[in-house]
N, C-alpha and C positions, 0 to 999 in steps of 0.2 A: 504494500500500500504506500508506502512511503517512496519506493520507484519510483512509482507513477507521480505524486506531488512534485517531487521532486526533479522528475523531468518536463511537468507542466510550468514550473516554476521557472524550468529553465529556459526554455521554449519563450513565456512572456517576455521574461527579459533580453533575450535575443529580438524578440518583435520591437519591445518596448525601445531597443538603442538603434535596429535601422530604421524605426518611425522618426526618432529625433536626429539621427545623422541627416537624412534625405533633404539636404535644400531647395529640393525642385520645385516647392508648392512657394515658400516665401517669394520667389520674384514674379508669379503670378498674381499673388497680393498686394506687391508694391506696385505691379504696373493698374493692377484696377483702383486702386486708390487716385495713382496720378491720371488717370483717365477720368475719374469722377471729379479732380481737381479743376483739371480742364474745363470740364462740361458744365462744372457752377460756376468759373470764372468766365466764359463765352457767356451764359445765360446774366450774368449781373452785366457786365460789356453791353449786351446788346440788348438791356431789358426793355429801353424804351420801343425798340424797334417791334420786339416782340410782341408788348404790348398796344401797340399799333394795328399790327397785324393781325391778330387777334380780335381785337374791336371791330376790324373790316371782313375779317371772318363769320364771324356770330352775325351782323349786322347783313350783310347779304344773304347768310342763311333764314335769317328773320325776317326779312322781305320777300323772300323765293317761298317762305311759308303761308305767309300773307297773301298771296298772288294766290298760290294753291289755295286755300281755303276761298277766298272770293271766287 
């Protein structure tokens, strides 16, 4: 019985140190981080524009709805 814990035991901690050796996953992490950096710093950059666009968005669609109902 103790075998077997024993070899379960050793088995985790063999998983458990090439889980934490593996750096592959970390620069997938940092590059979505700077990718979502990006995408908040364009979206505050370009807010006004967006919200523009937006307005003339809805606003057409509100009118083309209007039309359809009449």
């Amino acid at each position: 019985m103790m075998n077997i814990v024993s070899l379960c035991a050793s088995r985790a901690r063999k998983k458990i140190r090439e889980f934490f050796s593996k750096e592959s996953g970390e620069v997938n992490i940092v590059a979505i981080v700077v990718l979502i950096g990006i995408a908040v710093l364009l979206a505050i950059i370009f807010r006004g524009f967006i919200e523009n666009l937006l307005k003339s968005l809805f606003g057409t669609i509100e009118n083309n709805a209007q039309n359809a109902i009449n």
